[in-house]
C-alpha positions in Angstrom: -0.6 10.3 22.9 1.9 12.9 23.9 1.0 16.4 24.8 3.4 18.0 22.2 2.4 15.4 19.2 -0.8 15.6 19.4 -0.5 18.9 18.2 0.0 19.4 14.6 2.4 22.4 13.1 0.7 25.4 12.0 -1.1 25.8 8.9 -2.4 22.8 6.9 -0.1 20.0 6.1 -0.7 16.9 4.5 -1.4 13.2 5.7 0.5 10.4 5.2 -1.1 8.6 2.0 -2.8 6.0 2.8 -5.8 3.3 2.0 -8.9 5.1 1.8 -8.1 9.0 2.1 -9.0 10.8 -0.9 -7.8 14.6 -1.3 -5.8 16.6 1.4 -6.5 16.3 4.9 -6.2 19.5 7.6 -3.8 18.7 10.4 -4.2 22.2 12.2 -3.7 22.7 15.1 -6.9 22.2 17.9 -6.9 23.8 20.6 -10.0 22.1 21.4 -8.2 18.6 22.0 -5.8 20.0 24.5 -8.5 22.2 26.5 -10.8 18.4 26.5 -7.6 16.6 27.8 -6.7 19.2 30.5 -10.3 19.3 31.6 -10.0 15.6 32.5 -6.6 15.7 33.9 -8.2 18.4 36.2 -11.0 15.9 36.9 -8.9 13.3 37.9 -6.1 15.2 40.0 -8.8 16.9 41.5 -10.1 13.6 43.8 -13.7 15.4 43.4 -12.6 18.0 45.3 -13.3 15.7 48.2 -16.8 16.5 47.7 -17.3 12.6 49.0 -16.4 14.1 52.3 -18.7 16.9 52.6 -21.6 14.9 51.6 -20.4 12.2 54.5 -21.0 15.2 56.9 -25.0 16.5 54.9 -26.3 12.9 54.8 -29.5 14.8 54.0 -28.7 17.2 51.6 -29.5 15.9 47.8 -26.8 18.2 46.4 -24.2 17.4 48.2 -25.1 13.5 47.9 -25.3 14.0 43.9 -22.3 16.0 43.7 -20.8 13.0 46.2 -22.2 10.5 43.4 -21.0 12.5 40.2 -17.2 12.2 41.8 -17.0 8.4 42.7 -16.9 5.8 40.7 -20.6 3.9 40.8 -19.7 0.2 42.7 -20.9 -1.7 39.1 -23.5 -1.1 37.1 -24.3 2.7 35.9 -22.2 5.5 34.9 -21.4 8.6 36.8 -19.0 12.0 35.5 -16.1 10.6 37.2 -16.6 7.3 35.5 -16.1 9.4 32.2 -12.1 10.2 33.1 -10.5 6.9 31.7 -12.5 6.4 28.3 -12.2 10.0 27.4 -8.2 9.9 27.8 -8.6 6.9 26.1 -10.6 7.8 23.1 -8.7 11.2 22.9 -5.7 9.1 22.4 -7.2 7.8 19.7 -7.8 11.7 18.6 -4.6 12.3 18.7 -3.0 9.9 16.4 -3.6 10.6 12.8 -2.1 14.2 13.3 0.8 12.8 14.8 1.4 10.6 11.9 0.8 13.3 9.6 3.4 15.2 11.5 6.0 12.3 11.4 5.2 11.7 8.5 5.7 15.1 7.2 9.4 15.3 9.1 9.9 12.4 6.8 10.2 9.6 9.2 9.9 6.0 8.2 7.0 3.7 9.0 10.2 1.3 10.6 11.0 4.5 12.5 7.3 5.5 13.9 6.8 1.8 15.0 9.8 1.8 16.6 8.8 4.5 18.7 5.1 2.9 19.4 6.5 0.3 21.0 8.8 1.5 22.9 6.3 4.1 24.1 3.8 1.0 24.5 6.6 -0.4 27.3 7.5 2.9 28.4 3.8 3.3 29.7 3.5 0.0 30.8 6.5 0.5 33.1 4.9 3.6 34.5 1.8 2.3 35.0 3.2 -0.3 37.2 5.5 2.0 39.0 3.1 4.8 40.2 1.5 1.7 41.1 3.9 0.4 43.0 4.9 3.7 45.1 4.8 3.0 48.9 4.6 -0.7 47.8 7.0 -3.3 49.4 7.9 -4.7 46.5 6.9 -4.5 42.5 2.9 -4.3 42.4 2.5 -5.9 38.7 -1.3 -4.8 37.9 -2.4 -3.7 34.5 -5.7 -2.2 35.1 -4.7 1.3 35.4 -4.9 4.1 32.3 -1.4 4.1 31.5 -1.0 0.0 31.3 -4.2 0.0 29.4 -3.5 2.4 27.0 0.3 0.6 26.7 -1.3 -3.0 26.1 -3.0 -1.6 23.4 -1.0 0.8 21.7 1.0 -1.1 19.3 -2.5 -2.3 17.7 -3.9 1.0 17.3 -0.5 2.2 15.7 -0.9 -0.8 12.9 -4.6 0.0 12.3 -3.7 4.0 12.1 -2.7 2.8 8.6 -5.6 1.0 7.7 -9.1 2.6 5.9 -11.6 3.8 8.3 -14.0 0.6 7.1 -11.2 -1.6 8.5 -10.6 0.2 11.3 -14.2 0.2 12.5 -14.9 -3.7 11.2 -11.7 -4.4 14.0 -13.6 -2.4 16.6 -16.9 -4.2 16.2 -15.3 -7.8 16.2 -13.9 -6.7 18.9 -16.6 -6.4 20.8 -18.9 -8.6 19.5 -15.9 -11.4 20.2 -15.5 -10.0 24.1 -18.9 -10.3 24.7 -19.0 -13.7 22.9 -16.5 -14.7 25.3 -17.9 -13.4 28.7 -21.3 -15.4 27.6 -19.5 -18.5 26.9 -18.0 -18.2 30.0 -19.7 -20.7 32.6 -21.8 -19.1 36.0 -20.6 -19.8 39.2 -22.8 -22.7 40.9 -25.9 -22.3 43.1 -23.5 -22.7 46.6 -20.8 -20.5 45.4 -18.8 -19.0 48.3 -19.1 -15.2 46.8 -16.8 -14.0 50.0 -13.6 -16.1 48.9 -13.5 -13.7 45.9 -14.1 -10.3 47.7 -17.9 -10.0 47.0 -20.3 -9.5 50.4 -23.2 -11.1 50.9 -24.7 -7.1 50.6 -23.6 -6.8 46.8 -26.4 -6.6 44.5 -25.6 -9.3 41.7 -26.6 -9.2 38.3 -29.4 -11.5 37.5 -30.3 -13.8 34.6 -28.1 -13.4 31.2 -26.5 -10.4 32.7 -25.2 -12.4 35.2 -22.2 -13.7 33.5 -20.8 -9.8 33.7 -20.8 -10.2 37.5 -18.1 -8.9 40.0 -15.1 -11.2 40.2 -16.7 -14.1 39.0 -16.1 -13.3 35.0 -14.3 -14.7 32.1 -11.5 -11.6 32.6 -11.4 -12.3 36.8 -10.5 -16.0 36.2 -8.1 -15.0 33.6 -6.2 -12.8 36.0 -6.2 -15.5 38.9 -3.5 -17.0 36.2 -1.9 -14.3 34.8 -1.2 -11.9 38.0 0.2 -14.7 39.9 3.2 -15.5 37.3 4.4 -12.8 38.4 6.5 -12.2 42.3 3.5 -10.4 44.8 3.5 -10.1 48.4 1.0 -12.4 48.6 -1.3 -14.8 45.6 -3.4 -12.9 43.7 -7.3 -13.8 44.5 -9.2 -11.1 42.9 -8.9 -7.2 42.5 -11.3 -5.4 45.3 -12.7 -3.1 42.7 -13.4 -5.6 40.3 -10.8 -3.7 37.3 -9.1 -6.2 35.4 -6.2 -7.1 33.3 -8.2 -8.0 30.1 -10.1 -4.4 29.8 -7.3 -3.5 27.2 -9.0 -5.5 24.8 -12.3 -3.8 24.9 -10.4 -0.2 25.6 -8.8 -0.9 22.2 -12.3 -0.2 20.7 -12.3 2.8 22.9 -8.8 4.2 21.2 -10.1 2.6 17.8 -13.2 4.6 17.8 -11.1 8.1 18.9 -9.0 7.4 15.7 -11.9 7.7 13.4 -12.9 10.9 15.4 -9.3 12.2 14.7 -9.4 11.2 11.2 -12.6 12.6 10.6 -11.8 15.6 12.4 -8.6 15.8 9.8 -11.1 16.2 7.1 -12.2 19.7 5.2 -15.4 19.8 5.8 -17.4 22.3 7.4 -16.9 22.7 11.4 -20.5 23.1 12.0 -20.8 19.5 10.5 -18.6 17.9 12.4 -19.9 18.7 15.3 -23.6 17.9 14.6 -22.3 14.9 13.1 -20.3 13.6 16.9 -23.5 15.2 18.6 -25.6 12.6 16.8 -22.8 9.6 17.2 -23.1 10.7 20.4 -27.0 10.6 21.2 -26.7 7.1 19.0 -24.4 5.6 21.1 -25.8 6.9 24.2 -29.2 4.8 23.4 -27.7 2.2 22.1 -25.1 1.5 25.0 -28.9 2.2 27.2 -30.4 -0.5 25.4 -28.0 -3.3 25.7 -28.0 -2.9 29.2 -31.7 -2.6 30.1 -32.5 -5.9 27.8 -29.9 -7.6 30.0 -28.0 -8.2 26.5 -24.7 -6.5 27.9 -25.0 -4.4 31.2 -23.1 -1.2 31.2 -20.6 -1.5 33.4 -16.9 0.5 33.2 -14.8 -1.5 36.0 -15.0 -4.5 33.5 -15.0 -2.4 30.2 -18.0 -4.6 29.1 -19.0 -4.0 25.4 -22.0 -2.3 25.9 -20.1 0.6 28.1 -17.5 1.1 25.0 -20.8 2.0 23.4 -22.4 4.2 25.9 -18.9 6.0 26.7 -18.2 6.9 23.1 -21.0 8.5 23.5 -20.3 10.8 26.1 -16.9 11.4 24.8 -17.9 12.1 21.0 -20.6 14.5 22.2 -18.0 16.7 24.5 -16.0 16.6 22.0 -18.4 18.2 19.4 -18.8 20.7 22.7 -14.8 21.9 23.0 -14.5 21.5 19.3 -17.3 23.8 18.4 -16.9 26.2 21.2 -12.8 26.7 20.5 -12.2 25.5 16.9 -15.4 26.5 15.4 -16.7 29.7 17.3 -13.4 30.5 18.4 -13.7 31.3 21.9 -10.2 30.6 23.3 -9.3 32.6 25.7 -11.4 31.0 28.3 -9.8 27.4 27.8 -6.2 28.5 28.8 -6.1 27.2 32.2 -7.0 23.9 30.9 -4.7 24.0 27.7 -2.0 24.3 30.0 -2.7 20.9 31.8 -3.7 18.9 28.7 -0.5 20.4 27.0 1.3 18.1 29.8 -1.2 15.8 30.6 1.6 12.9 31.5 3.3 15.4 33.8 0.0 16.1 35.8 -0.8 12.3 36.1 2.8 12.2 37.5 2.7 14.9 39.7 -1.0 13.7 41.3 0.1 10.5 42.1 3.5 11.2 43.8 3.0 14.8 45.1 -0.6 15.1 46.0 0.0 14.3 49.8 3.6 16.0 49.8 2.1 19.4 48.5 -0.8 18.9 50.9 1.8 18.6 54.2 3.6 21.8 52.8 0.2 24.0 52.8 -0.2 22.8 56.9 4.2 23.3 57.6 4.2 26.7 56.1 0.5 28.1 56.7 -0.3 26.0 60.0 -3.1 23.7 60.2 -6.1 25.6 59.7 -5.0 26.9 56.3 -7.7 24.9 55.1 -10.2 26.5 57.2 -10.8 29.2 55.2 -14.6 28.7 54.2 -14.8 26.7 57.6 -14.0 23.6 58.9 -17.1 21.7 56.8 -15.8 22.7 54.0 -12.2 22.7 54.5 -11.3 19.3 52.3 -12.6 20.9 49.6 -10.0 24.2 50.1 -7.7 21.6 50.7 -7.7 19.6 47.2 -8.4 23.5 45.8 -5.1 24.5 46.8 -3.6 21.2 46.0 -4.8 21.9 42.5 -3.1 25.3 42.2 0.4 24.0 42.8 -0.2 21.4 40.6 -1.8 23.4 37.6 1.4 26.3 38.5 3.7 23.8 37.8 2.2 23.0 34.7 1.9 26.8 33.7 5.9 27.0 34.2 6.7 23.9 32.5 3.9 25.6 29.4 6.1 29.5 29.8 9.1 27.5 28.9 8.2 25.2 26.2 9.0 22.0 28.6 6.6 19.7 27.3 6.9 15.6 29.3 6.8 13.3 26.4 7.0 9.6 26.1 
């Protein structure tokens, strides 16, 4: 999943023989995967550009209140753009794998080697997940619902199944899901006098009804699991439930997330014609999209991305495979580059940026007001001025990353 690896040397090399790949395999480079990873990593640093903010102050303006909606995360059920940051890093990790086992494997390192490395890189984001988390914390806040844990808890697994045939690797993804939601429906409802406040849910909340029921808010197979797991380890205070309803357990269902990427990357390594790869994520994509619809408007599976429910592995794929088919036939295919620098530049050190946005964010914002006084942010007028704020926020940020990209200093884990 590192920005440099996911990158494979120039000109066509081949992959690492395995079950199930028949001919050679082109590990080129894509541009296209680093532009789609910066443009997330841009998505998420930015905070919506505090567009939240702004709407707050037009109550009455639809644009505002739809651009306010498009850069929060919905409460439960649904799917807004911001919504879309965590499942495309996570499916793009997927992406990313099979050329950087080609290109390991091309170095001539061992299999012993490479899963060496996976696991420690598993722990290493692990560990990083919970310290960012922890920053400003009185003492070590051990959560594991964050990108980084996630994609850690799960790494190992994708590594092993990297070496598998795509039929494997897609049967694993399916039982997966088919096994979570099996679980989450065995999973008893809470009774009819249930006190819904003791676990962080107000009486305003609107609950899911009838089958769909048992994916509720903090009353779920994965909520009572972490009511265990959370409170072996030391914390300020028992763990009860997690405010937004994210839990511990969404690895599992992510894993089809990173599972379903890998087939995209290995596809992707393919020689066949660019123009058919990206009709054929476009329709994936569109399939997904109404199948992920249908689970949740039967009340089968509801789509819901706090909990990582099944059906929302479906519907996000979907998203994710048809911008992918976008940045990869716009860059790789058509060839129009030039445009995608800016964000080549972030994706190229996406774990930087993550790093940077959650420890510098308010820091560079304080340094704007001490060296440019306090209406620095003014500048298009006081309505607007948080989103000048997180703008100029942004350029440090995406400066950095530019000098880091001049001299080849690439943040790898």
């Amino acid at each position: 999943m590192t920005p440099q690896e996911t990158q494979a040397p120039s000109g066509p090399v081949l992959a690492p023989p395995g079950p199930g790949r028949k001919g050679k395999e082109n590990i080129s480079r894509l541009v296209s995967l680093d532009a789609y990873r910066g443009f997330v990593m841009l998505l998420m640093a930015s905070d919506g550009l505090n567009f939240g903010r702004v709407a707050d102050l037009n109550p009455d303006s639809s644009f505002w209140q739809f651009l306010k909606y498009q850069t929060e995360h919905v409460d439960w059920r649904g799917c807004a753009l911001w919504d879309l940051i965590q499942p495309s890093f996570m499916f793009l990790v997927g992406v990313a794998l099979p050329f950087s086992l080609a290109s390991r494997k091309a170095a001539g390192q061992t299999f012993g080697r490479m899963f060496g490395h996976t696991v420690w890189r598993s722990l290493a984001l692990v560990c990083l997940g919970i310290f960012l988390r922890s920053v400003h914390k009185q003492q070590t806040n051990f959560t594991f619902e964050d990108v980084l844990t996630q994609i850690g808890l799960g790494y190992v697994f994708l590594f092993l199944l990297a070496w598998t045939t795509p039929k494997i690797q897609f049967t694993a993804a399916l039982l997966i899901l088919v096994g979570y939601w099996a679980a989450f429906a065995l999973y008893p409802l809470p009774g009819a006098d249930f006190d819904w406040k003791s676990v962080g849910v107000p009486e305003s909340w609107p609950h899911l009804t009838g089958f769909a029921a048992h994916w509720d808010k903090n009353t779920n197979l994965a909520a009572g699991a972490d009511q265990w797991f959370l409170n072996l380890f030391p914390r300020e205070r028992p763990f009860v439930f997690n405010g937004g309803g994210y839990l511990t357990l969404n690895f599992v269902p992510s894993l089809a997330t990173m599972i379903f990427g890998l087939l995209a990357g290995q596809f992707l390594q393919r020689q066949s014609a660019p123009g058919w790869k990206v009709q054929t994520f476009a329709g994936i994509g569109i399939g997904c999209l109404v199948l992920g619809a249908l689970l949740d408007l039967t009340g089968v599976c509801p789509v819901v991305k706090r909990i990582w429910t099944p059906s929302w592995v479906i519907f996000s794929t979907g998203w994710t495979c048809i911008m992918l088919a976008a940045f990869y036939g716009v860059i790789d295919w058509k060839g129009y580059k030039r445009w995608a620098f800016p964000l080549v530049v972030v994706g190229m050190n996406s774990i930087a940026m993550y790093v940077m946005d959650h420890l510098w964010d308010n820091f560079i914002k304080t340094q704007w007001r001490i060296h440019f006084g306090s209406g620095i942010f003014n500048l298009l007028g006081v309505a607007y001025a948080p989103v000048v704020e997180m703008l100029l926020m942004l350029v440090v940020l995406w400066l950095i990353c530019w000098w880091m990209y001049r001299r080849r200093l690439f943040l790898k884990i």
